[in-house]
FITOR-226045 format. One record per residue (C-alpha): chain; residue in one letter; y, x, z. Coordinates in nm, 3 decimals, decimal comma, padded with zeros to 5 digits. Each point is the difference from the previous one (the first is absolute). Example, Ala and Ser with C-alpha at 12.3 -4.5 7.8 and 13.67 -1.06 7.14 Angstrom:
BEGIN
mido mol->A | type->A | yy->-00,450 | xx->01,230 | zz->00,780
mido mol->A | type->S | yy->00,344 | xx->00,137 | zz->-00,066
This chain:
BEGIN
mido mol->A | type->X | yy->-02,757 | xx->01,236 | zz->-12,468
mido mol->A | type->X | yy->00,329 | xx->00,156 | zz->00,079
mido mol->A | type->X | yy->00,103 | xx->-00,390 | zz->00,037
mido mol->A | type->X | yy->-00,255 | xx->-00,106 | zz->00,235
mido mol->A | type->X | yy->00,071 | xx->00,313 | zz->00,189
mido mol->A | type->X | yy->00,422 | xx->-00,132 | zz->00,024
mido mol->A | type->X | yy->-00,102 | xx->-00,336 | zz->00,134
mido mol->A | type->X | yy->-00,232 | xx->00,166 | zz->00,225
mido mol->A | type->X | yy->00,324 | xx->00,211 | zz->00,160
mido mol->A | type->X | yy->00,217 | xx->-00,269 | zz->-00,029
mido mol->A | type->X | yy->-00,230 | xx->-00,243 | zz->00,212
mido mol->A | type->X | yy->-00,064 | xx->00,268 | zz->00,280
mido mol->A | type->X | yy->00,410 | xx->00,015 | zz->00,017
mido mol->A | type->X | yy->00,059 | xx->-00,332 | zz->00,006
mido mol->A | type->X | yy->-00,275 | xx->00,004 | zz->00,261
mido mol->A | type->X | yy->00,153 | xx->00,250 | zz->00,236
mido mol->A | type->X | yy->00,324 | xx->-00,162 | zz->-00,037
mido mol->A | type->X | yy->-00,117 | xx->-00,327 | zz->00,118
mido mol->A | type->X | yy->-00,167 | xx->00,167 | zz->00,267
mido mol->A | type->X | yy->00,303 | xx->00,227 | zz->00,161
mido mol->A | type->X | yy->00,208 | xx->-00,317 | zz->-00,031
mido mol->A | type->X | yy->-00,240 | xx->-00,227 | zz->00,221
mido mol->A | type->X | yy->00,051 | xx->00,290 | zz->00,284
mido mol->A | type->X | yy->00,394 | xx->00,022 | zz->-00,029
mido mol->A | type->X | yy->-00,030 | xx->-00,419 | zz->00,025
mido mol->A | type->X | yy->-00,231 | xx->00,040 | zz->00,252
mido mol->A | type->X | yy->-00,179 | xx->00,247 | zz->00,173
mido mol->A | type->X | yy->00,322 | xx->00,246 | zz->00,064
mido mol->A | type->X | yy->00,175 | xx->-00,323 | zz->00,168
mido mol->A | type->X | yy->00,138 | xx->00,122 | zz->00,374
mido mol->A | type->X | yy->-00,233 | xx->-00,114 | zz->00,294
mido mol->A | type->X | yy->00,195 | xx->-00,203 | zz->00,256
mido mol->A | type->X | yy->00,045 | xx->00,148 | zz->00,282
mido mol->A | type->X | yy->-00,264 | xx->-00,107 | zz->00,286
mido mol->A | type->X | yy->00,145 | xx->-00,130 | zz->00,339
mido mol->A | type->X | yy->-00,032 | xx->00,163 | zz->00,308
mido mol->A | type->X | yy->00,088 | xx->-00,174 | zz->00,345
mido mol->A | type->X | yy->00,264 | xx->00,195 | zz->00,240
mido mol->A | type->X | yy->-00,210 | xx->00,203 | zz->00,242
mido mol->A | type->X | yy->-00,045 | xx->-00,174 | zz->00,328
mido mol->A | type->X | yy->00,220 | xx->00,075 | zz->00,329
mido mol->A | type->X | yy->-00,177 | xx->00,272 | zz->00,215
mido mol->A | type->X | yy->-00,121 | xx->-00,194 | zz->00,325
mido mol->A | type->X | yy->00,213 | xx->00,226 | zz->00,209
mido mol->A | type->X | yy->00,350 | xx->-00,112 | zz->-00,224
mido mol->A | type->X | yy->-00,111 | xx->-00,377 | zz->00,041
mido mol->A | type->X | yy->00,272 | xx->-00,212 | zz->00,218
mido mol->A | type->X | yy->-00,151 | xx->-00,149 | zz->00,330
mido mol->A | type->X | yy->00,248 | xx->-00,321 | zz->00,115
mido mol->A | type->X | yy->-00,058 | xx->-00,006 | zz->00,394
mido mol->A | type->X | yy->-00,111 | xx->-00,355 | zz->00,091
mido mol->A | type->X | yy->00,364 | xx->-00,172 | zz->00,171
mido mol->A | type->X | yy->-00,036 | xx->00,023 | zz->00,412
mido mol->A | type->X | yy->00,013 | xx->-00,348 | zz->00,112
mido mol->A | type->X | yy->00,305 | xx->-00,133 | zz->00,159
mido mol->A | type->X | yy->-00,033 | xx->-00,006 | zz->00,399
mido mol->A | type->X | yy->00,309 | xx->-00,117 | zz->00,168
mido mol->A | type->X | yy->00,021 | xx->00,115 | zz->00,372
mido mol->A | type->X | yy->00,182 | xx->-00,182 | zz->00,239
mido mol->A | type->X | yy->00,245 | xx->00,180 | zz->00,242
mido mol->A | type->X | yy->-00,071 | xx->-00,015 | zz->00,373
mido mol->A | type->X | yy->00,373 | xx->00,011 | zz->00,061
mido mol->A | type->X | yy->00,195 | xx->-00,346 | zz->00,094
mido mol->A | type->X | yy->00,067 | xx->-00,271 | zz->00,232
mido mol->A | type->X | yy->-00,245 | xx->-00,162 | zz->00,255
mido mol->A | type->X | yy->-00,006 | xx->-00,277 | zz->00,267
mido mol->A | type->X | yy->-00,261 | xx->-00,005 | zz->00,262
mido mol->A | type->X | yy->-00,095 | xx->-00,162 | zz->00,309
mido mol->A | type->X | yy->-00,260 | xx->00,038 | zz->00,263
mido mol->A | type->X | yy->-00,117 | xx->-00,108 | zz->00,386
mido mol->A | type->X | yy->-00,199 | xx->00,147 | zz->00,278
mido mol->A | type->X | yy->-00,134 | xx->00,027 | zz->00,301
mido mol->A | type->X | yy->00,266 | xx->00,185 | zz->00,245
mido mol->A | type->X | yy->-00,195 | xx->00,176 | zz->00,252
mido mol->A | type->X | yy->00,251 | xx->00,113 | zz->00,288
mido mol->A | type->X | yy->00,039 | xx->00,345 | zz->00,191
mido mol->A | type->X | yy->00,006 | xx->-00,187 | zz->00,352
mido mol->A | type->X | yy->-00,277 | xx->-00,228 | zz->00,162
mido mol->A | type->X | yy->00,221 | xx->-00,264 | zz->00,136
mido mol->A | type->X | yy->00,051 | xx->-00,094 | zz->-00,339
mido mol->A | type->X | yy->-00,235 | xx->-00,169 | zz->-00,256
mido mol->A | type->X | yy->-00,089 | xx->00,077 | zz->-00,339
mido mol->A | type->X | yy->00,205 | xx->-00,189 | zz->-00,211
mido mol->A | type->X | yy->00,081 | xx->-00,070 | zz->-00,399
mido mol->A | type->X | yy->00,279 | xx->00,099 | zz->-00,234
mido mol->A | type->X | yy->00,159 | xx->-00,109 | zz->-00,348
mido mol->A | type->X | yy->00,148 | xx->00,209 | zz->-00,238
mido mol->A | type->X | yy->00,174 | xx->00,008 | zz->-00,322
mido mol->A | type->X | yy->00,183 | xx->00,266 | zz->-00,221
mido mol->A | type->X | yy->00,182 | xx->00,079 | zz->-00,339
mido mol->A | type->X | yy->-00,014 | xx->00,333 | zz->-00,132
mido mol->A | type->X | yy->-00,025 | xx->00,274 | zz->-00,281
mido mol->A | type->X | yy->-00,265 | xx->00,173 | zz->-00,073
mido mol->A | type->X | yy->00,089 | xx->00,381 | zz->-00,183
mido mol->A | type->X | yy->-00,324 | xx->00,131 | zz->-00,025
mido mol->A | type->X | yy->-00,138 | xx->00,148 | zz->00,194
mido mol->A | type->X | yy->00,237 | xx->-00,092 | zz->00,341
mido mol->A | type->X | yy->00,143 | xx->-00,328 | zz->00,049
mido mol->A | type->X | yy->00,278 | xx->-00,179 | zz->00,189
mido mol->A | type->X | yy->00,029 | xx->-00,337 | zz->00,118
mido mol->A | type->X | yy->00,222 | xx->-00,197 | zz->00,289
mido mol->A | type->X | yy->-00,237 | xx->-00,239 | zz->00,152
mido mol->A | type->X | yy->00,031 | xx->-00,298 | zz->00,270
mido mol->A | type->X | yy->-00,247 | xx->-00,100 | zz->00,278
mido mol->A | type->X | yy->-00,123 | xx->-00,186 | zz->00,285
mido mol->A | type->X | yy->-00,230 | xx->00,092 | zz->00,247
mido mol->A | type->X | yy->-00,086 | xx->-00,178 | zz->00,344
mido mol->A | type->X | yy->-00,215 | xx->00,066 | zz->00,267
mido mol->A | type->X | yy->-00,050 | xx->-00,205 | zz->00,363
mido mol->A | type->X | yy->00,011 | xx->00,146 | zz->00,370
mido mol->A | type->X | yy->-00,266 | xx->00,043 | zz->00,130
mido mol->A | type->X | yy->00,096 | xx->-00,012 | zz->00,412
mido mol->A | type->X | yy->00,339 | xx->-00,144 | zz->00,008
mido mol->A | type->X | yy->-00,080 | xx->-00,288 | zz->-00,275
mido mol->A | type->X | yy->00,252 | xx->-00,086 | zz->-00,286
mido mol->A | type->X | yy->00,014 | xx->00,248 | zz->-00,317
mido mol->A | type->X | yy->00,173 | xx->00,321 | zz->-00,206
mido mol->A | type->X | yy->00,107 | xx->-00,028 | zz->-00,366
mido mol->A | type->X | yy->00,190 | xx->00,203 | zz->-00,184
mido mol->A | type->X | yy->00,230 | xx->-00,065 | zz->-00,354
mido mol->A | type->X | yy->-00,025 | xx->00,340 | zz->-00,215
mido mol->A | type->X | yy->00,184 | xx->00,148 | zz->-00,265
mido mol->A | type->X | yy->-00,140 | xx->00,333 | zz->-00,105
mido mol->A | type->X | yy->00,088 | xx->00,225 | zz->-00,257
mido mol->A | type->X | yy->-00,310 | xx->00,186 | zz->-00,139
mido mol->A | type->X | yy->-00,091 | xx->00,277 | zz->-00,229
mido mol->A | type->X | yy->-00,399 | xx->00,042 | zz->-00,114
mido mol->A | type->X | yy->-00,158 | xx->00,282 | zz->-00,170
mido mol->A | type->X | yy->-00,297 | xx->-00,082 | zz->-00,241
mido mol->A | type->X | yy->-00,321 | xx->00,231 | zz->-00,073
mido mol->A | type->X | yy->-00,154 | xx->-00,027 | zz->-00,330
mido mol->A | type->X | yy->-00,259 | xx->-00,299 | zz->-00,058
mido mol->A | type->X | yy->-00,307 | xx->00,041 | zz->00,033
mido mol->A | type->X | yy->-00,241 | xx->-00,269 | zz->-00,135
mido mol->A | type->X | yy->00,270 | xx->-00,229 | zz->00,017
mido mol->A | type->X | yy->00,060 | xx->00,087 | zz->00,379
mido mol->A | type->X | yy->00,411 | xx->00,177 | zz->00,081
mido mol->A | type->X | yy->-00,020 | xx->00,136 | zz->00,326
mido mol->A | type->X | yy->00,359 | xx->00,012 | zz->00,142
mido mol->A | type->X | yy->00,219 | xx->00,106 | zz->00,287
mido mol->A | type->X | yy->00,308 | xx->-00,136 | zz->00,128
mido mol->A | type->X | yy->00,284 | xx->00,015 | zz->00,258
mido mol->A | type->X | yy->00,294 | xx->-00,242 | zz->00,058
mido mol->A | type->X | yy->00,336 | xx->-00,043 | zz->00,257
mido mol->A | type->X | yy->00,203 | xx->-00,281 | zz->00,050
mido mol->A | type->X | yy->00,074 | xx->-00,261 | zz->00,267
mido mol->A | type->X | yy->-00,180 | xx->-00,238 | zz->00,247
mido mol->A | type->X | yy->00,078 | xx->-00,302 | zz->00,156
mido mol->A | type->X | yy->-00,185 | xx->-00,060 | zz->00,325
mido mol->A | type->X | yy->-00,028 | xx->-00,329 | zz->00,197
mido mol->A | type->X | yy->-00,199 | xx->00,062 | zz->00,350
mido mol->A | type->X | yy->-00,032 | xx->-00,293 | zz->00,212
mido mol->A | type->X | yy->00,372 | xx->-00,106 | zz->00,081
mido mol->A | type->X | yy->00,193 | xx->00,360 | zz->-00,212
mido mol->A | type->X | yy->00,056 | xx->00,129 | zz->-00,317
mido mol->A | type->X | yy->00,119 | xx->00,306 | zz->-00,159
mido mol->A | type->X | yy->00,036 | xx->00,176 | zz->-00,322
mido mol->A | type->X | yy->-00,122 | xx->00,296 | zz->00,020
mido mol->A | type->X | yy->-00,089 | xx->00,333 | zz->-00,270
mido mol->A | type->X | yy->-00,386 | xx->-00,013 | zz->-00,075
mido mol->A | type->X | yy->-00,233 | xx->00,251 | zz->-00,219
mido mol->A | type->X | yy->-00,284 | xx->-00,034 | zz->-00,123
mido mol->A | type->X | yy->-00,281 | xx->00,234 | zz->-00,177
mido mol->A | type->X | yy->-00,349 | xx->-00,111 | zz->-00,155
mido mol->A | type->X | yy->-00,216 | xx->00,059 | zz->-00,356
mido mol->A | type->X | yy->-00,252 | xx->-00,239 | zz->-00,138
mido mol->A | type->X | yy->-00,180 | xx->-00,038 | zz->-00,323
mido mol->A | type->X | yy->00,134 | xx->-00,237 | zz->-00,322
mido mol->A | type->X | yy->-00,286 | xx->-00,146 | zz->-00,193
mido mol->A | type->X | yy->00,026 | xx->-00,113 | zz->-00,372
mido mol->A | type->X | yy->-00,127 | xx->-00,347 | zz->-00,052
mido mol->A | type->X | yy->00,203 | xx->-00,134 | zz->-00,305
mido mol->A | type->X | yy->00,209 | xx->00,201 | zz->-00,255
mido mol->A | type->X | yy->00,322 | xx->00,025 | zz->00,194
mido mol->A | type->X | yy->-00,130 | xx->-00,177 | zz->00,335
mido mol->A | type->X | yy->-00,129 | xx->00,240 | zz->00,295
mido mol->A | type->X | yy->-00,163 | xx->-00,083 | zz->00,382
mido mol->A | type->X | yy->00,180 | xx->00,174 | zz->00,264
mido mol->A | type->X | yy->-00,230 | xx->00,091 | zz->00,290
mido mol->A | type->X | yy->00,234 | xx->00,217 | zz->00,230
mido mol->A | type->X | yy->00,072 | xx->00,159 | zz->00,347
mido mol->A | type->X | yy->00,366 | xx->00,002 | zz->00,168
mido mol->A | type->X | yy->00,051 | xx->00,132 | zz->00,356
mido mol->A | type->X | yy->00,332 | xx->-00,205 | zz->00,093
mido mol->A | type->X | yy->00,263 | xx->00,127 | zz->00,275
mido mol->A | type->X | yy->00,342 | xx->-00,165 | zz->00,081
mido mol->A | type->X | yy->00,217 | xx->00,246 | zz->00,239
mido mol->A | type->X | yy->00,087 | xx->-00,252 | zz->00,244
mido mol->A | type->X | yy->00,127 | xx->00,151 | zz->00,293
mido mol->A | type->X | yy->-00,064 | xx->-00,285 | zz->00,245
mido mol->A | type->X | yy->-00,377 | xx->-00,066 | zz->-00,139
mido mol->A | type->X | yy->-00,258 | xx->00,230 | zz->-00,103
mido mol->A | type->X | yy->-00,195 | xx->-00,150 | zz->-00,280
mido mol->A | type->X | yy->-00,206 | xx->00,170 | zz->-00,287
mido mol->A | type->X | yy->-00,255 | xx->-00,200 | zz->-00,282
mido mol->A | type->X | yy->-00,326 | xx->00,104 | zz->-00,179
mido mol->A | type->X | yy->00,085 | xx->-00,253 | zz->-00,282
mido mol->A | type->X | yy->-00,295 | xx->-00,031 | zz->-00,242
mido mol->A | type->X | yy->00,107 | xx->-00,206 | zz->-00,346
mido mol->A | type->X | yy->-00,164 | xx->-00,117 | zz->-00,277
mido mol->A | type->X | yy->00,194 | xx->-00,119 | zz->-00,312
mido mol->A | type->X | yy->00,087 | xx->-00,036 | zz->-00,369
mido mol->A | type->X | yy->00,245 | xx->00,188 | zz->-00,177
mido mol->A | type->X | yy->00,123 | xx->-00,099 | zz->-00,368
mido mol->A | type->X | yy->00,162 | xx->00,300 | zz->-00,260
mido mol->A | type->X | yy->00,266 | xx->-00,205 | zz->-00,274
């Protein structure tokens, strides 16, 4: 009895032995660790790239020009008929007044005494330009130089003004039309003579 009552003990050891060393193994092993993801950015900390502003290249208005024009030159006197005129310049162009020496031609008949009037012109003249407006540059202008006059059988050279505006109209990239007014007056002291000179022309910006 007291034998049976030994093993009895001894097995229930052993037992709990066996037991507490399957948890040491097993169950007491450290859990790993679970992962967690970084919080995300607040909306308001997020970085907004602006979208890159296209590249517009703008061309100056400054720079060289050539232009030339004719018209119809009405006269200040009724003996004398409406005539024509040529002209042609070279110039600068500052923006928004420009300068330019300029050469012309302009020839009208007699009316009464037969034969004819021209005049060679070499003007020096300044023009001040408004802002465009629907591709439309208003402008004014004023100019001084010399005239030579032939009338009939004399000549002379003689100071002349002049004083006009007109309108340039865009019709290519650096191309405009030149509709313009230009009241003409050579001081000769012999012969009174004075032009309404109406012109139409093209002018071209390098």
């Amino acid at each position: 009895m007291k034998q049976t009552a030994k093993l009895a003990m001894l097995a229930i050891a052993l037992s709990a032995g066996i037991s507490g060393t399957a948890m040491a193994n097993g169950n007491d092993r450290p859990m790993p660790e679970k992962y967690t993801a970084p919080p995300a950015a607040p909306a308001s900390e997020s970085v907004v790239r602006p979208a890159a502003a296209p590249i517009v290249e703008s061309r100056s208005n400054t720079g060289p020009y050539v232009s030339g024009n004719i018209g119809a030159a009405i006269p200040g006197k009724d003996y004398i008929k409406t005539g024509y005129l040529l002209n042609g310049a070279v110039g600068y162009n500052f923006d928004p007044v420009r300068v330019e020496g300029a050469v012309g031609y302009q020839r009208n008949e007699l009316e009464t005494v037969g034969g004819h009037v021209f005049y060679w012109t070499f003007m020096g003249n300044a023009y001040y330009d408004f802002d465009e407006m629907s591709g439309v540059k208003p402008y004014v202008t004023a100019g001084a130089g010399v005239a030579n006059g032939h009338w009939a059988n004399r000549s002379s050279t003689d100071f002349a003004w002049q004083v006009g505006a007109g309108l340039g109209v865009k019709i290519a990239e650096r191309t405009m039309l030149d509709i313009g007014y230009r009241y003409f007056k050579p001081d000769d002291g012999n012969v009174v003579f004075s032009s309404h000179n109406v012109t139409a022309g093209i002018r071209y910006q390098f």
